[in-house]
C-alpha positions in Angstrom: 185.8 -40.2 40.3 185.3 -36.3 41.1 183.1 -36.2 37.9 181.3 -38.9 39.2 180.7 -37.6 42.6 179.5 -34.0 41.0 177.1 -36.0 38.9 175.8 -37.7 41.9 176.1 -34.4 43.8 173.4 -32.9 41.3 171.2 -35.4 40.9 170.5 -35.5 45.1 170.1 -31.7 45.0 167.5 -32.4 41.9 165.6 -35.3 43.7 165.6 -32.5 46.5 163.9 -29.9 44.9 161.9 -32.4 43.3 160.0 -33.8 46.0 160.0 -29.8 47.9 157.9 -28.9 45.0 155.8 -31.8 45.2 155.2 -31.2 49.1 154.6 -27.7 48.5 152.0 -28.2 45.9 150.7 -30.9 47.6 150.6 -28.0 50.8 148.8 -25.7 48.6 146.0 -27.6 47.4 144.9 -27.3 50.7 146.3 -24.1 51.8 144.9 -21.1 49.6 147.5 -19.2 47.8 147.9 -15.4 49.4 146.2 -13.2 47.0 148.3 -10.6 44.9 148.1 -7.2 46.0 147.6 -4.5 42.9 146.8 -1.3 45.1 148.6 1.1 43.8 150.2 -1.1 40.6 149.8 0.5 37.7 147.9 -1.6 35.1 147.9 -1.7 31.4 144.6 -3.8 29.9 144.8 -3.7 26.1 141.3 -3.9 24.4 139.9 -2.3 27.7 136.9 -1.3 25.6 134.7 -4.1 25.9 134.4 -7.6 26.6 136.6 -9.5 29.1 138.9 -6.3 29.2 136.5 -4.5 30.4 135.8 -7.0 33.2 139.4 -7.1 34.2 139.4 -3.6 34.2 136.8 -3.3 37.0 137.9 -6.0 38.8 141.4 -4.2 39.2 139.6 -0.7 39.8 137.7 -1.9 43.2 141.2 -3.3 44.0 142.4 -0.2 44.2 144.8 -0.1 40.8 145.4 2.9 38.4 144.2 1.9 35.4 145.5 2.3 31.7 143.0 1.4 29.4 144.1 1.1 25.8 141.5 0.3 22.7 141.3 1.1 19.5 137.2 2.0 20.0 137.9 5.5 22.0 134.3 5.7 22.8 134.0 2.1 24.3 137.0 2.9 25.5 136.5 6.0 27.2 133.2 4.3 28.7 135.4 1.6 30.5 137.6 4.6 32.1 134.5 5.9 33.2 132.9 3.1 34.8 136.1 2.1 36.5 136.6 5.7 38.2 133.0 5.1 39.5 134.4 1.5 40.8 137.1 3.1 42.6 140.1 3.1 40.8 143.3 4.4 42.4 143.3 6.5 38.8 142.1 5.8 35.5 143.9 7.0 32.0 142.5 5.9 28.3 144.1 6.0 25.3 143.4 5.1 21.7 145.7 2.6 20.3 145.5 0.4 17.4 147.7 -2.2 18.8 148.4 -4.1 15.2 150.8 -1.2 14.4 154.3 -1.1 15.9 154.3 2.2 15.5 151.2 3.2 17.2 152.0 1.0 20.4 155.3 2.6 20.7 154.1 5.8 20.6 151.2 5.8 22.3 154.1 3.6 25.1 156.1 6.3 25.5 152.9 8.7 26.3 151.8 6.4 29.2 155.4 6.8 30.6 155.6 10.5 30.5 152.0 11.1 31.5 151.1 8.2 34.2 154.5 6.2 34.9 155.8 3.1 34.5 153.2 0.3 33.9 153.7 -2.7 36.7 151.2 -5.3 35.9 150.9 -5.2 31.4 147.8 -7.4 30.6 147.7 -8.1 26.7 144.2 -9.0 26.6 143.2 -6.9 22.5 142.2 -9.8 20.7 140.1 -9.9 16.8 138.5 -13.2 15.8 137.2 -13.6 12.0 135.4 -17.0 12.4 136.3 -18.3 8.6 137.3 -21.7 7.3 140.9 -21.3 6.0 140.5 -20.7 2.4 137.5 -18.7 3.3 139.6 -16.4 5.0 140.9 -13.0 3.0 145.0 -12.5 3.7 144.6 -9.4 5.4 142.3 -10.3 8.0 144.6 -13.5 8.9 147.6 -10.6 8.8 145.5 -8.7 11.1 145.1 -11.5 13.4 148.7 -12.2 13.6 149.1 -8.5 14.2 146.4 -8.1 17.1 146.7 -11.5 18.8 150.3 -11.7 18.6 152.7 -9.6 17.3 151.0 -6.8 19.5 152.4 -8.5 22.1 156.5 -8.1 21.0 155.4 -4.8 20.8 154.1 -3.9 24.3 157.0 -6.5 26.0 159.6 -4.5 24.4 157.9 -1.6 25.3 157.3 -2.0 29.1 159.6 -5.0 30.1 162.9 -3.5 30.3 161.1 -0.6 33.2 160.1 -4.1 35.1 163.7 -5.8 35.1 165.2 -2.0 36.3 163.0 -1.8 39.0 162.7 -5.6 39.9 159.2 -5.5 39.7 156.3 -6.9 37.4 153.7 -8.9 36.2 153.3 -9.8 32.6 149.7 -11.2 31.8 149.3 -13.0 28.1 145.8 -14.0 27.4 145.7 -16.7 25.4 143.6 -19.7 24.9 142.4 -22.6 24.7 142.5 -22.2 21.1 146.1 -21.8 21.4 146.4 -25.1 23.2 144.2 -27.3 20.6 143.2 -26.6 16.8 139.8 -25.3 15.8 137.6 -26.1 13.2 137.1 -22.8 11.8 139.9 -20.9 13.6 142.8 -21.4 11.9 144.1 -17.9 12.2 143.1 -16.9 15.1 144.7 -20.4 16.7 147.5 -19.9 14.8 147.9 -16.5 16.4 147.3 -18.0 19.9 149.7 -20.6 20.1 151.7 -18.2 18.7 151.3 -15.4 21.8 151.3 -18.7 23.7 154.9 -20.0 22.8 156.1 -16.4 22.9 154.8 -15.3 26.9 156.6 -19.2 28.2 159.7 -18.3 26.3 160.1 -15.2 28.1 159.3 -16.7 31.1 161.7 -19.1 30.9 163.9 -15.6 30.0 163.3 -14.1 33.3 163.6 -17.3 35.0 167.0 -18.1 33.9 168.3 -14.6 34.6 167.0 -14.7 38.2 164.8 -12.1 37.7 162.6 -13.1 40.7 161.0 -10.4 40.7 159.3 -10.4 37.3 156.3 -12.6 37.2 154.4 -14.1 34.5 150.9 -15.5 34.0 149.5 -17.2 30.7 145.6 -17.3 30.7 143.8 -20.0 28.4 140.2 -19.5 28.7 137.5 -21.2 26.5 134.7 -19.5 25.1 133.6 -16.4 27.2 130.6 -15.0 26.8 131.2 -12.0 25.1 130.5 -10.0 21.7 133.7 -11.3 20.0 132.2 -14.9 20.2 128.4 -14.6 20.3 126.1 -17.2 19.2 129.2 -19.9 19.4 128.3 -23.2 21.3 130.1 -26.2 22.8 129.6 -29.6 24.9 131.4 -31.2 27.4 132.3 -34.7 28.0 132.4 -35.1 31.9 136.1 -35.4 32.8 136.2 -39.2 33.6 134.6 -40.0 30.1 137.2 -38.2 28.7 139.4 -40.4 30.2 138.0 -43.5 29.5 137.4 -42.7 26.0 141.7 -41.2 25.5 142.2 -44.9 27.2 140.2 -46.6 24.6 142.2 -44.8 22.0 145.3 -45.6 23.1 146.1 -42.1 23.8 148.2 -42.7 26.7 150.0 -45.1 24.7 150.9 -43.4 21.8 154.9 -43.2 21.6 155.3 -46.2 23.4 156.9 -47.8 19.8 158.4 -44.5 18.2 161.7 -45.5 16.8 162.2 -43.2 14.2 164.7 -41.5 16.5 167.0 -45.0 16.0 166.7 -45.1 12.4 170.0 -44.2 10.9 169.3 -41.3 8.1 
């Protein structure tokens, strides 16, 4: 009976919480979400030198950031540091880092502690795209993509995450996409590698969650194509949203498991 009433217990405390979260989504569909404040926050943009890093790093300068601006390209790289002291940047520090090597991100880590402090807001934004059917692709520039896209982001966690959990405070930014959501016709590795980053930034997340680190907070950004260098002359259409629909209805698609049974079938 006690085992009973526990069960009971938990499931009213679930539907509880359930339908809080429901009202206060609903509440703040309506109500705009306070903005986060970065003035002051020290922020680390990987592949600052161009592109949507760049972008994000300007956007954080007229907020009022200091700014840590890694890229392997020093002198693209040193061009965003100077455009983002003209925006107004709290401070604004560039280094060269070549963010597929362990090593190098480790090093190059434990300079930005020493020299600026330690980094609140990490964005891991460095990403490499070849563009090549699958067999088309040579093995080291699918390695490199696993190495930029992903892997470079084990690196930087290990390297700036346990600073965030001692001090209660952070913001870890994975930029992903939408090609980490869907597969790509012609973008095998790089999809690969953004699932990949994908799967790795929820899984800590659902770390820090679990050990009530309330402070630690974690975004995952899945953009489509941006019009930047890295993707240049790429193209796409849209299907407006309720032709979408109708067409995933005429496909069944909302149907799909409705018969699975292979999880009855005795092996």
């Amino acid at each position: 009976m006690a085992s009973i009433l526990g069960l009971a217990q938990e499931l009213l405390v679930f539907l509880g919480k359930s339908v809080f979260i429901v009202l206060e989504s609903l509440v703040f569909t309506f109500i705009p979400v306070p903005r986060k404040k970065v003035a002051g926050e020290i922020v680390l943009i990987t592949g600052a030198g161009s592109g949507l890093g760049r972008l994000l790093a300007l956007k954080f300068a007229r907020l009022g950031s200091v700014l840590v601006l890694w890229d392997i390209n020093q002198e693209g790289n040193e061009e965003t540091r100077e455009m983002v002291q003209e925006a107004g940047a709290a401070g604004a520090y560039a280094y060269t880092c070549d963010c597929s090597r362990r090593e190098d991100v480790y090093r190059v880590a434990s300079q930005v502690k020493k020299e600026v402090g330690d980094v609140s807001i990490l964005i891991n934004n460095a990403g490499i795209v070849t563009g090549r059917k699958f067999l088309d692709c040579p093995d080291e520039l699918m390695e490199k993509s696993l190495d930029v896209n992903f892997k470079a982001h084990l690196w930087t966690y290990k390297a700036f995450l346990p600073a965030m959990i001692a001090n209660d405070h952070g913001h870890l930014v994975c930029i992903s996409s939408s090609a980490g959501l869907i597969g790509v016709y012609g973008l095998a590795d790089y999809c690969a590698s953004k699932f990949a980053a994908f799967g790795f930034a929820e899984t800590v997340f659902f770390e820090t969650f679990a050990s009530k680190q309330k402070g630690i907070k974690t975004t995952i950004v899945c953009p489509f194509f941006i019009k930047t260098q890295m993707f240049e002359g790429c193209t796409s259409s849209f299907l407006p949203p309720k032709l979408g629909m109708l067409l995933a209805e005429y496909m069944g698609a909302f149907n799909f498991m409705d018969g699975f049974t292979n999880s009855k079938k005795k092996d």
